[in-house]
SESE-112671 format. One record per residue (C-alpha): y, z, x; residue number from 1. Coordinates in steps of 0.25 Angstrom, whole numbers, plus 2048, in hexadecimal, padded with zeros to 3 digits. Example, Ala and Ser with C-alpha at 12.3 -4.5 7.8 and 13.67 -1.06 7.14 Angstrom:
SESE-112671
+-----+-----+-----+-------+
!  c2 !  c3 !  c1 ! fivex !
+-----+-----+-----+-------+
! 7EE ! 81F ! 831 !     1 !
! 7FC ! 81D ! 837 !     2 !
+-----+-----+-----+-------+
//
This chain:
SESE-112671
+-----+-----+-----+-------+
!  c2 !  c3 !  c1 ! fivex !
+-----+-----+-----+-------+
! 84B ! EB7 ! 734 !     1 !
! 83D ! EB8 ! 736 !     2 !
! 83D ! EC6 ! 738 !     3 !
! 842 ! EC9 ! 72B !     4 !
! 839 ! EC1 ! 725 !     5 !
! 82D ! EC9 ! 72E !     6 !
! 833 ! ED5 ! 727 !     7 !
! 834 ! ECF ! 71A !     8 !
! 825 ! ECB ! 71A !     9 !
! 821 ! EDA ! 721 !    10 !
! 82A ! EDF ! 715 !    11 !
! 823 ! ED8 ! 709 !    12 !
! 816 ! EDB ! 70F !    13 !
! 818 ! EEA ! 710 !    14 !
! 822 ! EED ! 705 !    15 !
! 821 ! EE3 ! 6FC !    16 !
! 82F ! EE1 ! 6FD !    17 !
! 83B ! EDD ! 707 !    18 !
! 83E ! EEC ! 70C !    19 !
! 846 ! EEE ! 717 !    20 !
! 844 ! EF9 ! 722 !    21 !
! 845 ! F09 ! 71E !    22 !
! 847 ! F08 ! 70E !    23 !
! 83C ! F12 ! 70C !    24 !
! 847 ! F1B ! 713 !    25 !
! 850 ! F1C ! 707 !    26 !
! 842 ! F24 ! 700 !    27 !
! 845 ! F34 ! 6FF !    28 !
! 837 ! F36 ! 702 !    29 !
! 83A ! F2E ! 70F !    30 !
! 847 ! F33 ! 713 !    31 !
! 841 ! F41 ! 710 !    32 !
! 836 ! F3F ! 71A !    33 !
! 83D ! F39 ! 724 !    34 !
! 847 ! F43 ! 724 !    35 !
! 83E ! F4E ! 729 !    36 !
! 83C ! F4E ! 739 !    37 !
! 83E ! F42 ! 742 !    38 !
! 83C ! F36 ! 739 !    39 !
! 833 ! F3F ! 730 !    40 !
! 82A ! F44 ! 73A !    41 !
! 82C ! F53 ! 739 !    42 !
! 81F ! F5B ! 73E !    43 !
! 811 ! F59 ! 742 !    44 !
! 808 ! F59 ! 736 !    45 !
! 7FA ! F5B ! 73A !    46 !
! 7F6 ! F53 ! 72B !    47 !
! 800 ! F48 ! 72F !    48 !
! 7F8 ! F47 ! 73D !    49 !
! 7EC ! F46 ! 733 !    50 !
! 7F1 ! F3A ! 72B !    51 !
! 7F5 ! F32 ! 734 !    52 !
! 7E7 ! F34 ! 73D !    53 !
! 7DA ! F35 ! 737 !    54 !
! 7DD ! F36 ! 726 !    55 !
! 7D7 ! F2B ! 71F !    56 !
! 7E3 ! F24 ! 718 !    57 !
! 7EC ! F20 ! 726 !    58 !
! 7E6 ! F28 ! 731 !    59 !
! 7E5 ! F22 ! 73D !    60 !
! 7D6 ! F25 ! 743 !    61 !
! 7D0 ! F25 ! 734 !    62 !
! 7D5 ! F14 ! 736 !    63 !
! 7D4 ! F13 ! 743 !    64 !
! 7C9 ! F1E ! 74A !    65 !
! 7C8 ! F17 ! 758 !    66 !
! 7D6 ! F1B ! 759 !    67 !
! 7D2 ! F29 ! 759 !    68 !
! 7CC ! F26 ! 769 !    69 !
! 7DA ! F25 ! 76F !    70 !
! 7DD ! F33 ! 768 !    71 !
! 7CF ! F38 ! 771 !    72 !
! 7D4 ! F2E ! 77E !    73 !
! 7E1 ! F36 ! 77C !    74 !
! 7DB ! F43 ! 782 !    75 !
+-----+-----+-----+-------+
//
């Protein structure tokens, strides 16, 4: 029982409402995306590479710069 209720609170918290794992998977815009390549990963998309690392919304140097060094300790 208290592992339901851990992912009852996680679920109000997040959703705002009891969900239950992979509803979003019955949205077409979901399955379409999913549906290409291995689990929706089709290509490398050198903007994608771009998001995810230094844009300013969620890229990952932009909020975290010192993480950046492991990228220079790399070579």
């Amino acid at each position: 029982m208290p592992p339901l209720l851990i992912f009852a609170a996680y679920s109000m918290i997040c959703f705002g409402h009891l969900s239950i794992p992979y509803e979003y998977s019955v949205r077409e815009e979901f399955k379409a995306g999913m549906s290409q390549g291995f689990m929706g990963i089709s290509h490398f998309r050198p903007s994608v590479l771009y998001l995810i690392t230094v844009h300013r919304y969620r890229g990952l140097f932009y909020h975290s710069p010192f993480l950046a060094l492991a990228v220079w300790d790399g070579f």
